[in-house]
Backbone as a chain_set.jsonl record, in Angstrom:
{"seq": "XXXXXXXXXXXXXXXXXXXXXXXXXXXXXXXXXXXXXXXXXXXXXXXXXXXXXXXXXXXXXXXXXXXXXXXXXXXXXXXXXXXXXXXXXXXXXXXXXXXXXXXXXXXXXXXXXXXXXXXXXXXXXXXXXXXXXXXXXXXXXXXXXXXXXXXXX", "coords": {"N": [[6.06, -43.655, -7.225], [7.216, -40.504, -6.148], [8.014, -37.895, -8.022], [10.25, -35.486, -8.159], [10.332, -31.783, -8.412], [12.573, -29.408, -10.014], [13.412, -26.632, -8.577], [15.062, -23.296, -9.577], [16.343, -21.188, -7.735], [15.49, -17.83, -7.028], [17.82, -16.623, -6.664], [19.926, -16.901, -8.178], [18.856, -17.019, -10.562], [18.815, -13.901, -10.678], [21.336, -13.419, -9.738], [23.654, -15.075, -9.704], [23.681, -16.527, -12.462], [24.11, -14.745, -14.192], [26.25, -12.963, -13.635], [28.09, -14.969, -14.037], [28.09, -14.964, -16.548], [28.613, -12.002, -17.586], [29.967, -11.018, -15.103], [30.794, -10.781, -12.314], [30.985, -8.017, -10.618], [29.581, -6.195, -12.839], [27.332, -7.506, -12.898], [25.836, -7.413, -10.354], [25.966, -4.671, -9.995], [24.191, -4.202, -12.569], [22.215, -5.322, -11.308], [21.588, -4.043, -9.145], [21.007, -1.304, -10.512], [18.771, -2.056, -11.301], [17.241, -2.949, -9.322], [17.037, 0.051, -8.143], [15.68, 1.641, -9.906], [12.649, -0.176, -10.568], [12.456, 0.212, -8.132], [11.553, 2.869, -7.728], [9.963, 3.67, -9.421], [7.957, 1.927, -8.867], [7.358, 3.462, -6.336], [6.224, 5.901, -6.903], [4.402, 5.307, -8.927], [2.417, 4.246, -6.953], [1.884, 6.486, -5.176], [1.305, 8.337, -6.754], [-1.186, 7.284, -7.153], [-2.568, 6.988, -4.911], [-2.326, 9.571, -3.172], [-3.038, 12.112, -3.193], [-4.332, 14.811, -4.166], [-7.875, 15.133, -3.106], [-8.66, 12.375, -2.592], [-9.385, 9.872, 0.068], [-8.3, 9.449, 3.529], [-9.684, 7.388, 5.425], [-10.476, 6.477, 8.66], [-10.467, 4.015, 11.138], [-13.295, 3.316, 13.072], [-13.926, 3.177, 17.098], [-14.127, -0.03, 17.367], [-12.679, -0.699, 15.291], [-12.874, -0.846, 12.498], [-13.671, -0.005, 9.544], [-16.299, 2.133, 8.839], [-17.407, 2.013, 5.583], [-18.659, 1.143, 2.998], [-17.29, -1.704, 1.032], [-16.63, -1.348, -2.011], [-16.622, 1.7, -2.356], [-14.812, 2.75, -0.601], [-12.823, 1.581, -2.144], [-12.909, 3.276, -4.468], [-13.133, 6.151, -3.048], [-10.244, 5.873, -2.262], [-8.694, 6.13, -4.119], [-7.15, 6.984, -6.784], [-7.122, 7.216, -10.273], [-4.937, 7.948, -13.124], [-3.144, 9.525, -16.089], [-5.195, 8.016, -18.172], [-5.435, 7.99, -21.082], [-3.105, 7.658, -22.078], [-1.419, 5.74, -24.225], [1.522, 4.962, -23.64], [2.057, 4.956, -21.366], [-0.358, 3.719, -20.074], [0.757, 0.736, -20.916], [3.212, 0.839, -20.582], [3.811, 0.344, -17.348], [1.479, -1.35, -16.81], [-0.971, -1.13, -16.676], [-1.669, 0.173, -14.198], [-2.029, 2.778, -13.776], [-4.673, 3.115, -14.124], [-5.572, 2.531, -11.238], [-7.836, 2.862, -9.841], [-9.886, 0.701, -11.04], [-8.118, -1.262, -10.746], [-8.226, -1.436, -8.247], [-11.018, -2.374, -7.394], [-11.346, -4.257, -9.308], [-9.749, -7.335, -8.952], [-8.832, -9.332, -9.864], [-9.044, -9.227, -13.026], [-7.87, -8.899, -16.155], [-5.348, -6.683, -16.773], [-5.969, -5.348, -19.345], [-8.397, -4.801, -19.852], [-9.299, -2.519, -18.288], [-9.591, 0.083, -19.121], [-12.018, -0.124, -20.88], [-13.562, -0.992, -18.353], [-13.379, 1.393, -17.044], [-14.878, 3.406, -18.083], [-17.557, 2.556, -17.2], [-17.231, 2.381, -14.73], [-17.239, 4.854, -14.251], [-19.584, 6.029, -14.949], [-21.156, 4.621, -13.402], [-20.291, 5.681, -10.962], [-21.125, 8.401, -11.381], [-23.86, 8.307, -11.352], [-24.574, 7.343, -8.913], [-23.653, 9.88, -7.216], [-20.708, 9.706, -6.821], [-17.576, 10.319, -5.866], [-15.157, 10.16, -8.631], [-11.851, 9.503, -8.601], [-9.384, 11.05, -11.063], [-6.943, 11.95, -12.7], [-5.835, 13.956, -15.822], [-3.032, 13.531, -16.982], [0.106, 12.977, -16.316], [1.936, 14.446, -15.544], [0.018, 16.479, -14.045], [-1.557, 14.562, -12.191], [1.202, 14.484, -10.541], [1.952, 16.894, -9.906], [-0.825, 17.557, -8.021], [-0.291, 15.655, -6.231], [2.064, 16.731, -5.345], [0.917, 19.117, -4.351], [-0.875, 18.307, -2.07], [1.114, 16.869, -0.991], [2.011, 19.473, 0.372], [-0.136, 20.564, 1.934], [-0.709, 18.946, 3.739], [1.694, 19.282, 4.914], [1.859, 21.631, 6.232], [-0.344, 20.861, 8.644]], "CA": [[7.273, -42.901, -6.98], [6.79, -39.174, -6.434], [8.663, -36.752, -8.631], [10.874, -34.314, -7.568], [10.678, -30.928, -9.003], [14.088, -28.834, -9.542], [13.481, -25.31, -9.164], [15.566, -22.952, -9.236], [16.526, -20.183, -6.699], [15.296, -16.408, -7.639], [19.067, -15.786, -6.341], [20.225, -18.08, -8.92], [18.269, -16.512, -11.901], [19.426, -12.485, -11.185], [22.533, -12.965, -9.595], [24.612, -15.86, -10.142], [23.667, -17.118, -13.588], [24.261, -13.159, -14.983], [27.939, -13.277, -12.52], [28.843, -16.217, -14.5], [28.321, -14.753, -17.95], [29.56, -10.759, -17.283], [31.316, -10.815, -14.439], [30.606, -10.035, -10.653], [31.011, -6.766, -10.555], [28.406, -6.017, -13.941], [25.746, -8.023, -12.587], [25.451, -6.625, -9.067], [25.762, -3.218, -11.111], [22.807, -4.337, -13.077], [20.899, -5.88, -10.136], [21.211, -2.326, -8.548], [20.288, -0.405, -11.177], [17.181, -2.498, -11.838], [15.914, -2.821, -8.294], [16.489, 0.679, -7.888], [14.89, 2.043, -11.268], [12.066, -0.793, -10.653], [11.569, 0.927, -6.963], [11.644, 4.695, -7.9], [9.005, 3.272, -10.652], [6.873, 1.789, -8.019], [6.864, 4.345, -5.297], [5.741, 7.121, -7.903], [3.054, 5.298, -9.411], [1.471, 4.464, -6.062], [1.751, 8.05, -4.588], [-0.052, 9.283, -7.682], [-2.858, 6.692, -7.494], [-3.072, 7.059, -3.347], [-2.171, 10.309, -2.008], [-2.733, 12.93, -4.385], [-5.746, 15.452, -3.186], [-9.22, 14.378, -3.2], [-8.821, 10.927, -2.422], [-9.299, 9.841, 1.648], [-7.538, 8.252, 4.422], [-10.643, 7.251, 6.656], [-10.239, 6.151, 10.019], [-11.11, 3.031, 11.801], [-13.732, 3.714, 14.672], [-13.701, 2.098, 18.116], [-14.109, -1.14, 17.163], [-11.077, -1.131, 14.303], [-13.632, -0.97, 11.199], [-14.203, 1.156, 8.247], [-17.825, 1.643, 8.565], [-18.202, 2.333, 4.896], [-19.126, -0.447, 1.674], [-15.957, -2.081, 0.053], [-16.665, -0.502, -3.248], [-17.09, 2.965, -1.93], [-14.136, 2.704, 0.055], [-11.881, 1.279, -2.887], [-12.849, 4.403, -4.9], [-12.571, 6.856, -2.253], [-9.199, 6.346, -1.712], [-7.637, 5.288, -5.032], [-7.33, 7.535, -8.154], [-6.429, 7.229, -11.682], [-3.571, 9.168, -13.913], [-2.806, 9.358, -17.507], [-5.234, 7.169, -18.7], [-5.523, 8.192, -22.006], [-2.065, 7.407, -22.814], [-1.691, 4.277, -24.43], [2.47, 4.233, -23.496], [1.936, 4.983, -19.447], [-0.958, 1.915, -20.004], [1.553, -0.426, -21.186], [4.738, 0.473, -19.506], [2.699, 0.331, -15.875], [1.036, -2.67, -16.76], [-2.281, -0.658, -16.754], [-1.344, 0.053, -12.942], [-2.582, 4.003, -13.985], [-5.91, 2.599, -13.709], [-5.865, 2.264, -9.928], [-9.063, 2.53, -9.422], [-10.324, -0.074, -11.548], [-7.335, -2.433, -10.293], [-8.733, -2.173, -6.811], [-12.251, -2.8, -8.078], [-11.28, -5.599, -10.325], [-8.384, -6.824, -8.877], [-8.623, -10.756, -11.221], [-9.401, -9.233, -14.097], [-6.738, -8.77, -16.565], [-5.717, -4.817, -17.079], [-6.147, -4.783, -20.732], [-9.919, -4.437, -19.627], [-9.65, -1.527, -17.297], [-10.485, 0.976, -20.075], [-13.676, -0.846, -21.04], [-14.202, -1.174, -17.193], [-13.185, 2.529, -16.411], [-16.123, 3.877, -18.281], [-18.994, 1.675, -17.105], [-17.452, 2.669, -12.649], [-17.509, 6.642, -14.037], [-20.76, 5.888, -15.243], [-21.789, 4.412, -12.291], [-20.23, 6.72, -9.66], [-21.894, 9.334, -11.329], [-25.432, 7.928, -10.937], [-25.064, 7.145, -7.725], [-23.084, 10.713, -6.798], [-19.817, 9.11, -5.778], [-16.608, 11.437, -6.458], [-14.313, 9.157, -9.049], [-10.514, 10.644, -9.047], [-9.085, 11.091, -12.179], [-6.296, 12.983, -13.571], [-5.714, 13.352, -16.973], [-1.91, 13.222, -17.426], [1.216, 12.146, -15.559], [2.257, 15.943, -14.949], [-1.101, 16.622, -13.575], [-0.873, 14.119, -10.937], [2.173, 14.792, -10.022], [0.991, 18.47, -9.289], [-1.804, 17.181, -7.187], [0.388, 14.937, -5.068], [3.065, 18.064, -4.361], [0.165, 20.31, -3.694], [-1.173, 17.804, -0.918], [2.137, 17.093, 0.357], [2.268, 20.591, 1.166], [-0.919, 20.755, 2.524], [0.08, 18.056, 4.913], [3.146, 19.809, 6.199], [1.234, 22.746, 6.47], [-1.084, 21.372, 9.008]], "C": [[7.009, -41.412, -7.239], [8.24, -38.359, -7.445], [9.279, -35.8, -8.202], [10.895, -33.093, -8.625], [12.21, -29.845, -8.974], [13.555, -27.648, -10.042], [14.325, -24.603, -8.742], [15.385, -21.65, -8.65], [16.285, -18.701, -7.636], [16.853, -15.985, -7.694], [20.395, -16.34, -7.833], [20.006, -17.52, -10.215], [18.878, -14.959, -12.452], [20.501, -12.267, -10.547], [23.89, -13.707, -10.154], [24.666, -16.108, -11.726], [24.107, -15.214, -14.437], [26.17, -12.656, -14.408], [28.552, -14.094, -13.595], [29.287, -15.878, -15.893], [28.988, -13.376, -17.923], [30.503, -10.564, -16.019], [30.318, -10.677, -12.965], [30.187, -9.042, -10.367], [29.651, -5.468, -11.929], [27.233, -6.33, -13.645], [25.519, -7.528, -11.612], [25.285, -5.075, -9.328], [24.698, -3.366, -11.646], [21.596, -4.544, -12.301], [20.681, -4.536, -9.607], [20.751, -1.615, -9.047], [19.109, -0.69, -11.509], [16.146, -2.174, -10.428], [15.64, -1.089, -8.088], [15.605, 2.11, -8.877], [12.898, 0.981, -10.856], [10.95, 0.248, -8.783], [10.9, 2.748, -7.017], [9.974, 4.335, -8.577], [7.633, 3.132, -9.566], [6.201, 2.074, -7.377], [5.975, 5.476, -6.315], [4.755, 6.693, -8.126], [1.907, 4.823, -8.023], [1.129, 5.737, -5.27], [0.92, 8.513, -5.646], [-1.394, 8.729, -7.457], [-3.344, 6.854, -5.784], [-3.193, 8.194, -2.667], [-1.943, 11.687, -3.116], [-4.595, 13.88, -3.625], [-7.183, 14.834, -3.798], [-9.032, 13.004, -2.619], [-8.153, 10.836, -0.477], [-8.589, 8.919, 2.447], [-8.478, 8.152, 5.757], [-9.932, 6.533, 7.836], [-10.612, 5.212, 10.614], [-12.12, 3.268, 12.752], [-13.738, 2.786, 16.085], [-13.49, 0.596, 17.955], [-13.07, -2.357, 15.897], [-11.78, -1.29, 13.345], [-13.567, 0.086, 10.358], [-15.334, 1.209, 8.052], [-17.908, 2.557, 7.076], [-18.2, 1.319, 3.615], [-17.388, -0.437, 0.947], [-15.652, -1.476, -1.395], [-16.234, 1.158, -3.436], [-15.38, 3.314, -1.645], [-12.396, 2.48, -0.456], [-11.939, 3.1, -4.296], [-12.559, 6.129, -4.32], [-10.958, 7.356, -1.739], [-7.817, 5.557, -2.537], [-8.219, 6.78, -6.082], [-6.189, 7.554, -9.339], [-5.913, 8.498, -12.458], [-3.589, 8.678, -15.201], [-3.339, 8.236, -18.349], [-5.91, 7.303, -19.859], [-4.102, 8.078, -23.098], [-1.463, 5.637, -22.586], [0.15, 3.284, -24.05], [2.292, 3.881, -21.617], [1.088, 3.366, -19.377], [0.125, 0.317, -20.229], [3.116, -0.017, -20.466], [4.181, 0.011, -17.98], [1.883, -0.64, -15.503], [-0.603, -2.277, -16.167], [-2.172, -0.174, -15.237], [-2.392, 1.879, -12.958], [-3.976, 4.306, -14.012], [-6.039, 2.106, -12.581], [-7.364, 2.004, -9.769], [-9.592, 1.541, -10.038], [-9.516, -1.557, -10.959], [-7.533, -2.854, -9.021], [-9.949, -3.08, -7.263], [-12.178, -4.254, -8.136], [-9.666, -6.454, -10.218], [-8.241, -8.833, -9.567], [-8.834, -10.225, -12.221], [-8.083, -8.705, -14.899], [-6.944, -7.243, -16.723], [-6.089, -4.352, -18.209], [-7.538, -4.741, -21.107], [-10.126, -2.839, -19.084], [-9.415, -0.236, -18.172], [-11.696, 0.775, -20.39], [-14.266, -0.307, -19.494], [-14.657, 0.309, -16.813], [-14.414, 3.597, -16.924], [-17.469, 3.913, -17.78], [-18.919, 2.132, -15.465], [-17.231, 4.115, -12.966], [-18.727, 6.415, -14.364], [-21.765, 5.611, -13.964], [-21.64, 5.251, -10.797], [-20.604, 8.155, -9.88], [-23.378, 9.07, -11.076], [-25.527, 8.156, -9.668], [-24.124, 8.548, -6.594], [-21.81, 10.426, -6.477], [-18.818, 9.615, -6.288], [-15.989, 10.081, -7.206], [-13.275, 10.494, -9.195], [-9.872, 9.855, -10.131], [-8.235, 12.329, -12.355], [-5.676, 12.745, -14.481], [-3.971, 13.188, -17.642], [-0.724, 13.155, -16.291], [1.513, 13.497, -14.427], [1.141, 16.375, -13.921], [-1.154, 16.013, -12.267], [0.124, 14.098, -10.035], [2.198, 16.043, -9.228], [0.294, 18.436, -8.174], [-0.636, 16.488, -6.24], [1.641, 15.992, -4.241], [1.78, 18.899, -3.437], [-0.387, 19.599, -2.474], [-0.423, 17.105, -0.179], [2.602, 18.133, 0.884], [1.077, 20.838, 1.994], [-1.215, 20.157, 3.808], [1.03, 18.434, 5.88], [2.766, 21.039, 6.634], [0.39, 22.666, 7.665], [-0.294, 21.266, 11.054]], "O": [[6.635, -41.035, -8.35], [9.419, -38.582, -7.168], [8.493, -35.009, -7.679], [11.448, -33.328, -9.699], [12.792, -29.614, -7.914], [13.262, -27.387, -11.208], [14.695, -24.846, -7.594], [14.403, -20.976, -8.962], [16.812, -18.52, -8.734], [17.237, -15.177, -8.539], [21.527, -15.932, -8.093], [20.948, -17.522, -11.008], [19.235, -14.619, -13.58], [20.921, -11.11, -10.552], [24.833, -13.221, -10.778], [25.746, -15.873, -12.267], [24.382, -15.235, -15.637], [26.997, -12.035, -15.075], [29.659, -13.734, -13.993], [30.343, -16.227, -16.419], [30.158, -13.481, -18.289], [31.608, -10.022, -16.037], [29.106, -10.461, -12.96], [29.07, -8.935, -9.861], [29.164, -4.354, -11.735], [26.215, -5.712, -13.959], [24.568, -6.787, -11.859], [24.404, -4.42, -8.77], [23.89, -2.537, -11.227], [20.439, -4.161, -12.472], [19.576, -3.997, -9.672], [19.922, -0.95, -8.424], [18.338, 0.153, -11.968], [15.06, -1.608, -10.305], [14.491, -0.687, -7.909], [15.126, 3.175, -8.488], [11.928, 1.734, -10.948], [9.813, 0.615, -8.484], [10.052, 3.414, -6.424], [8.961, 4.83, -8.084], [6.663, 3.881, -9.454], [5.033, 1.712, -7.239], [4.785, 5.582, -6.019], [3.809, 7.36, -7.708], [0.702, 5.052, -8.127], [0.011, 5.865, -4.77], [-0.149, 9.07, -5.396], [-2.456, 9.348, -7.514], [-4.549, 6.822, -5.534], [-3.932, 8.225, -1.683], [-0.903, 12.074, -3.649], [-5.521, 13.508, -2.904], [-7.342, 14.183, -4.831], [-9.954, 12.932, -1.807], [-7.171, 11.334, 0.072], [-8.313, 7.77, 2.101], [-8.198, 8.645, 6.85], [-8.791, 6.081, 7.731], [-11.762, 5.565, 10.874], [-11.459, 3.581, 13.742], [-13.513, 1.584, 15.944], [-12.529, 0.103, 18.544], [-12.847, -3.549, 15.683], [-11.343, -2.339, 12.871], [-13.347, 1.196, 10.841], [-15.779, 0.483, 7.162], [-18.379, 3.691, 7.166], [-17.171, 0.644, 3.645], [-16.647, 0.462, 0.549], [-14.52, -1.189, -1.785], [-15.677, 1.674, -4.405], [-14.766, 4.058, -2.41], [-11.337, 2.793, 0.088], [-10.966, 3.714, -4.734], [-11.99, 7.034, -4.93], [-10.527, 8.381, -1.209], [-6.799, 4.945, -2.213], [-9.303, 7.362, -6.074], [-4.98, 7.784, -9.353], [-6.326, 9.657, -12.43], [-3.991, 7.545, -15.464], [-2.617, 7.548, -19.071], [-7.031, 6.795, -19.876], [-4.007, 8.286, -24.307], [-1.232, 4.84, -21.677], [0.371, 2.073, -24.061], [2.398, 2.851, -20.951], [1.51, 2.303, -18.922], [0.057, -0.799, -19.714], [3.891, -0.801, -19.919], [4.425, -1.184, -17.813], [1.536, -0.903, -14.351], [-1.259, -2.987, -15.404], [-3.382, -0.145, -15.014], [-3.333, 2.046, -12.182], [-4.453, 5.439, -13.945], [-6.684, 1.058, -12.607], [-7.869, 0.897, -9.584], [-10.224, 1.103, -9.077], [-10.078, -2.636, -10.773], [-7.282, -3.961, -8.546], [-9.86, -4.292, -7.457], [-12.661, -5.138, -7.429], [-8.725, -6.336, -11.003], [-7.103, -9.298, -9.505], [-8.889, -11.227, -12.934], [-7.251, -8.084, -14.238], [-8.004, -6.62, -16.792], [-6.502, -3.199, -18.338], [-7.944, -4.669, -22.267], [-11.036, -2.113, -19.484], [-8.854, 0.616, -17.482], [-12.51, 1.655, -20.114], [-15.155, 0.537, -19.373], [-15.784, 0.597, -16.41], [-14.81, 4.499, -16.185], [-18.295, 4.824, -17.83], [-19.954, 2.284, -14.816], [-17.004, 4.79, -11.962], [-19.243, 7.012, -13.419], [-22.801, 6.197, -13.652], [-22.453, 5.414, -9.888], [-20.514, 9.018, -9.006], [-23.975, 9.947, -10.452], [-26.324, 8.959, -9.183], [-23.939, 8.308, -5.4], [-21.574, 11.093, -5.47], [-18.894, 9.486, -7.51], [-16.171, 8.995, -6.655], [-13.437, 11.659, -9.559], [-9.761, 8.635, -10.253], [-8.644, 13.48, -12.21], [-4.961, 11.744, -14.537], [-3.817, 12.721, -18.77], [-1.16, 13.423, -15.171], [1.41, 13.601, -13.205], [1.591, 16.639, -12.805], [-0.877, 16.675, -11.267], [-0.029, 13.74, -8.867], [2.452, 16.107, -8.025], [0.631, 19.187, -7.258], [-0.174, 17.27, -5.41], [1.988, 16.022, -3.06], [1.757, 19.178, -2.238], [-0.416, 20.409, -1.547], [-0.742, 16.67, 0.928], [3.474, 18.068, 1.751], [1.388, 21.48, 2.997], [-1.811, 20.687, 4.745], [1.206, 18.148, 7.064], [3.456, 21.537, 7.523], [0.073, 23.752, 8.15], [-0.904, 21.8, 11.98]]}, "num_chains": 1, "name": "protein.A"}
C-alpha cells in the first residue's frame, strides 16, 4: 500500500495560515512588504556582483558559444563586495562572494572565505583579473559609474 504524502501549499504557509491568525488585510501587508524588501535585496546584490565595471559581458560568436574556459568565464564576469564584513556575509547568505558562488556553486558558503583566497591566489599566477571591492559603498560606486558609462555610449 503506497503512502500518501500531505504537503502543503507554499500559498497555504504565507498567506492563508498568517490570514487566519492576523487578519487579511495584515498578512497581505506583510506578504508585500517581504516580497518587496526580499526583491529590492536581491536585485542590489546581483547588480553589485554582475555589472559593476571591470567585469564582462562577452558575446556568443557565430555558432552561439562562448569560446572561452568555464572557469575563466565565471570570474570574468562575476565580482565580489564587502567581503570582509562578517554582517553583509551572514545577512546575504555569503552571496557577496559571487565569485566563489559561481565557482563553487555545491559547496556550502561558510567556505567561500577559505575558498576566496586560494582563486586570488590562483588568478594571480595565472594573470587572470579577480573583481573585488572592498565595501558595500564601493560597489555601489562602481555600478553607478558604469551605468553611466553605458548611457553614455
Amino acid at each position: 500500500m503506497k503512502q500518501e504524502r500531505h504537503v502543503i501549499d507554499r500559498n497555504t504557509v504565507y498567506i492563508v495560515i498568517p490570514a487566519l491568525m492576523v487578519g487579511w488585510l495584515a498578512a497581505l501587508t506583510g506578504f508585500v512588504i517581504a516580497a518587496v524588501v526580499c526583491g529590492i535585496t536581491t536585485s542590489v546584490v546581483f547588480q553589485l556582483a554582475h555589472v559593476v565595471e571591470g567585469t564582462s559581458f562577452p558575446l556568443e560568436d557565430e555558432t552561439g558559444n562562448i569560446n572561452q574556459e568555464w572557469a575563466i568565464h565565471q570570474i570574468n564576469t562575476t565580482a565580489n563586495f564587502a567581503t570582509k564584513s562578517r554582517v553583509y556575509f551572514w545577512l546575504l547568505g555569503g552571496l557577496n562572494f559571487q565569485v566563489e558562488h559561481h565557482l563553487f556553486p555545491r559547496i556550502s558558503h561558510i567556505h567561500y572565505p577559505q575558498i576566496s583566497r586560494f582563486v586570488k591566489e590562483t588568478c594571480q599566477k595565472y594573470g587572470v583579473i579577480y573583481h573585488e571591492h572592498s565595501t558595500l559603498l564601493q560597489a555601489l560606486i562602481s555600478h553607478l559609474v558604469h551605468l553611466r558609462r553605458l548611457g553614455m555610449r
